[in-house]
C-alpha positions as CSV (number, residue, x, y, z in Angstrom):
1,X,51.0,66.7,53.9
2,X,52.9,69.6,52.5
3,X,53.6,69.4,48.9
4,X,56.9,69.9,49.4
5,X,57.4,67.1,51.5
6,X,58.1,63.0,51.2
7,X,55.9,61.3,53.3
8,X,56.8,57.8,54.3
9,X,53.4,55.9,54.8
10,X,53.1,51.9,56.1
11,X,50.6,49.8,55.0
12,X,47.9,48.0,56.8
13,X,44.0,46.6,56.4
14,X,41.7,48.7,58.1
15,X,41.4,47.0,61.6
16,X,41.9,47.9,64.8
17,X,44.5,46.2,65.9
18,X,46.9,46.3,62.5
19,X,46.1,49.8,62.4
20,X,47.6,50.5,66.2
21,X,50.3,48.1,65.7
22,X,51.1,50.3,62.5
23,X,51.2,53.3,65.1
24,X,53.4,51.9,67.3
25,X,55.3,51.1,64.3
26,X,56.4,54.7,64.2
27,X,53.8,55.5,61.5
28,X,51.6,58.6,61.7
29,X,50.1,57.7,58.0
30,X,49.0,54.3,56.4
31,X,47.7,53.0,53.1
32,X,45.0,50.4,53.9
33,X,45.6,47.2,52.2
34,X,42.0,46.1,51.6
35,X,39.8,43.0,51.1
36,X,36.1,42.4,49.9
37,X,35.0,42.2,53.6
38,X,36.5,45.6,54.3
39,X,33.9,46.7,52.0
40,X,31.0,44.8,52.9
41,X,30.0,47.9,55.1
42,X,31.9,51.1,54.2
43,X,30.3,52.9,57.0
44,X,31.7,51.0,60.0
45,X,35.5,50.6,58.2
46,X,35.1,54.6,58.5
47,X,34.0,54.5,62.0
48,X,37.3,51.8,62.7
49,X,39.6,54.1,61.1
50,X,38.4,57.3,62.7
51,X,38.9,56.1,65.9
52,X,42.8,54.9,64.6
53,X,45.9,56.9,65.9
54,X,47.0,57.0,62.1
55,X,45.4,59.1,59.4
56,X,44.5,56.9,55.6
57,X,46.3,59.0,53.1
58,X,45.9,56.2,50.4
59,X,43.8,53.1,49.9
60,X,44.7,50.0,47.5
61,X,41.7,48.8,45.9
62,X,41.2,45.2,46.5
63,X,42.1,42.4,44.5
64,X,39.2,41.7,42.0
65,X,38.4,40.6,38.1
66,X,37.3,43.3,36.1
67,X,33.7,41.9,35.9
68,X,33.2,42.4,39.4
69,X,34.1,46.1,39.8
70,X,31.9,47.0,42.3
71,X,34.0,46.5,44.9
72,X,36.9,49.0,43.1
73,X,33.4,51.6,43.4
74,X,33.1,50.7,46.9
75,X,37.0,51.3,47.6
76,X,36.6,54.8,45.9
77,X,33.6,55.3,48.1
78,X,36.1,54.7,51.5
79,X,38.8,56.6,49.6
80,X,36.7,59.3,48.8
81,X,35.0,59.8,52.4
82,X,38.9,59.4,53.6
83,X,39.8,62.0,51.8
84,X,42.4,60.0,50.4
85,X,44.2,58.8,47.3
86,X,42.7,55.9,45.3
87,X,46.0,53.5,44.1
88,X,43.5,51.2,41.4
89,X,45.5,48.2,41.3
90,X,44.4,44.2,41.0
91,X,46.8,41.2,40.4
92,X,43.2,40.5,38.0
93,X,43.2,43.4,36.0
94,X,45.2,44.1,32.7
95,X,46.5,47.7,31.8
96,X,44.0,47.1,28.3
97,X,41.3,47.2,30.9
98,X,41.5,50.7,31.9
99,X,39.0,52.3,29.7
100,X,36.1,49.9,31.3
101,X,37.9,51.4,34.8
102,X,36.9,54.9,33.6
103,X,33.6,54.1,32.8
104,X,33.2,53.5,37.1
105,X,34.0,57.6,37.5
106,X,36.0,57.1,40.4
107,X,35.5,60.3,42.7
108,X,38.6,60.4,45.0
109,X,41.9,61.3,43.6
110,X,43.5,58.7,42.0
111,X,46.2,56.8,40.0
112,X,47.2,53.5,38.0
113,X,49.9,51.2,39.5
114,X,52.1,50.0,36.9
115,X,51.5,46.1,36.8
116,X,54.7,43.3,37.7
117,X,56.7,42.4,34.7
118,X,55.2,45.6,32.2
119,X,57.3,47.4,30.0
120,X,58.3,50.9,30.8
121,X,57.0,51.6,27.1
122,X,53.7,49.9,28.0
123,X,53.0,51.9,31.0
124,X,53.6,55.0,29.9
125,X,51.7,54.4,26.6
126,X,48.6,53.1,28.7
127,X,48.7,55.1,32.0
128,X,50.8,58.3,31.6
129,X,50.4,58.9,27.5
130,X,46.6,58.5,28.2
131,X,46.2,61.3,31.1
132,X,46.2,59.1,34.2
133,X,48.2,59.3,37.0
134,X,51.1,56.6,37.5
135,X,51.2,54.7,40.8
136,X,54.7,53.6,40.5
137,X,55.5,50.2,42.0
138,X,59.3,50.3,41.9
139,X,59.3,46.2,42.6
140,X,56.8,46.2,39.7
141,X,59.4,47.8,37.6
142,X,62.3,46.3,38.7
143,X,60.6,42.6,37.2
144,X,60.1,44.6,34.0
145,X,63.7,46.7,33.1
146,X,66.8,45.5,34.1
147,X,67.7,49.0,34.0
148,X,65.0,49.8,36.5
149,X,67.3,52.1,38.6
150,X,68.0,54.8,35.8
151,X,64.3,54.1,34.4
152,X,62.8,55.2,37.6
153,X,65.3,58.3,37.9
154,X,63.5,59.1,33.7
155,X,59.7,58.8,34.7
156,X,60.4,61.1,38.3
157,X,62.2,63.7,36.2
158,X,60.4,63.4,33.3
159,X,56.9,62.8,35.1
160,X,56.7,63.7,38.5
161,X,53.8,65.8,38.4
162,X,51.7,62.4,37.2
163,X,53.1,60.4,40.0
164,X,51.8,61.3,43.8
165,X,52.6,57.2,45.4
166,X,55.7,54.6,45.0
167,X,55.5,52.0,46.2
168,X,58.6,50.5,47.8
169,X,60.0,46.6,48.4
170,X,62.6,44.3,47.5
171,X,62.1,42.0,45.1
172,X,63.3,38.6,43.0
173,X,62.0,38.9,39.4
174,X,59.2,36.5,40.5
175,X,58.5,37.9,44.1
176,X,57.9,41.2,45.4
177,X,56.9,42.5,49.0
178,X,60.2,41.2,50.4
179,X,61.7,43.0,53.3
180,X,64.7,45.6,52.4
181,X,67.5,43.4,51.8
182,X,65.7,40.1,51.0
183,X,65.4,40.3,47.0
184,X,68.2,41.1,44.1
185,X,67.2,45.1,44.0
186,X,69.5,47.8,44.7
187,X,67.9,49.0,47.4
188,X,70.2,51.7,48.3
189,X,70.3,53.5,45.1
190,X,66.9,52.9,44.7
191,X,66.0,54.7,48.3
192,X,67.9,57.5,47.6
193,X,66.7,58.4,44.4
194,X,63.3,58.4,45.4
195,X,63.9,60.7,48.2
196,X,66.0,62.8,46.2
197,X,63.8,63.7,43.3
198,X,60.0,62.6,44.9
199,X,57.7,64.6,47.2
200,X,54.6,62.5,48.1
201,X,53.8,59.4,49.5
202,X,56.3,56.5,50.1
203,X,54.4,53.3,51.2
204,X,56.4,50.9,51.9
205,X,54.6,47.6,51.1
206,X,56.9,44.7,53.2
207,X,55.0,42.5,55.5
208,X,54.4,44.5,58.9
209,X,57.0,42.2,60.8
210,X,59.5,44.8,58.2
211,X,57.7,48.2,57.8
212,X,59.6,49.7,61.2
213,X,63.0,48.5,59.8
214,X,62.1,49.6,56.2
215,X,61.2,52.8,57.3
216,X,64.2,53.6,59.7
217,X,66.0,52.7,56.1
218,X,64.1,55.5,54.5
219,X,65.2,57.5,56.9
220,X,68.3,57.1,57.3
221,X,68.8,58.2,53.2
C-alpha cells in the first residue's frame, strides 16, 4: 500500500473458503474478522492465509473480557507474523481498560477503535490525548454525535496522522454492520469525506452478502 493511497479492504475470518469468496468479491486486501478458534493454533491460520488470493493488511482482535487477554496476545502474534495492523477492539472491553492493554506490549502496529455510543470527547481524551492510535469506527461514532458527519471531517483534519483504519457501515443508533443504505447515516457524505481527506485502509465491515455492493459504492465517490 502506498501511503498516498486509500485502500478499500473487505472483511472476512481467516478460512478458506470466506477468504476466496472475499476474492472473488473484487477484494485484493482483507481484515480478518477473528474468533478464539482462529487462535487455537496461530501457525496453521498463517499457513490458511498464505495460501489465500488476498493479502491480511489488518486483523480485529477477537471479542474477549479483559481478564482473558491472552487471546488479544495471540491476535498480535497473527498480526505481527502478517505483517499487518492490529485494530484492538472487544464489545467486552471499556476504553478505562487500555492501560492493562498496554501492559500485553503488543508487537504489530496498532490502534484503538473507538467504542459504539462514546463521546467524541472521551475518545480523544482516552485514545488520541494518550498517544494511541485511533481506529475510527464511523458507525461507532455516528451512535455517539449527532453531528457525526462534521465530527469525523475534525478528527481526519485535525488527526489523520493517528488514524491508519475506518471502519465503514450503516447504522441505527442501536445497530451497526448494516449494509449501505440499510440504517439512518448519511452514507453519501460520509463516503466522500473519507475518501477525500483519508489515505489508508477503508474496511468496510457489512455482512459479506454486501461488501461487493459496498465497495462498488466506495468506488464510485
Amino acid at each position: 500500500m502506498s501511503e498516498d493511497d486509500l485502500t478499500i479492504v473487505g472483511k472476512a475470518p481467516p478460512e478458506p473458503l470466506e477468504l476466496e469468496r472475499a476474492n472473488d468479491r473484487g477484494f485484493d486486501d482483507v481484515e480478518l474478522y477473528l474468533e478464539r478458534s482462529h487462535l487455537e493454533d496461530v501457525n496453521e491460520t498463517l499457513e490458511i492465509v498464505a495460501d489465500a488470493r488476498v493479502d491480511v493488511v489488518s486483523v480485529h482482535t477477537p471479542h474477549v473480557p479483559i481478564d482473558d487477554p491472552e487471546w488479544m496476545v495471540r491476535a498480535d502474534e497473527l498480526s505481527n507474523a502478517l505483517d499487518a495492523y492490529l485494530v484492538v477492539h472487544s464489545n467486552r472491553v471499556i476504553h478505562m481498560h487500555i492501560p492493562e492493554l498496554e501492559r500485553l506490549a503488543f508487537e504489530s502496529e496498532y490502534g484503538y477503535e473507538n467504542n459504539p455510543g462514546i463521546s467524541p470527547r472521551h475518545v480523544e481524551s482516552v485514545i488520541i490525548d494518550q498517544g494511541h492510535e485511533l481506529v475510527l469506527d464511523t458507525a461507532h461514532l455516528y451512535m455517539a454525535d449527532e453531528d457525526y458527519v462534521s465530527t469525523i471531517d475534525r478528527l481526519l483534519t485535525e488527526f489523520g496522522d493517528r488514524i491508519s483504519v475506518i471502519h465503514l457501515c450503516d447504522s441505527t443508533l442501536t445497530r451497526d454492520g448494516l449494509e449501505f443504505g440499510g440504517g439512518a447515516m448519511d452514507m453519501e457524505s460520509v463516503t466522500r469525506l473519507v475518501t477525500e481527506k483519508f489515505d489508508g485502509l477503508l474496511v468496510l465491515e457489512v455482512m459479506p452478502s454486501a461488501q461487493e455492493a459496498a465497495r462498488e459504492f466506495v468506488s464510485e465517490r
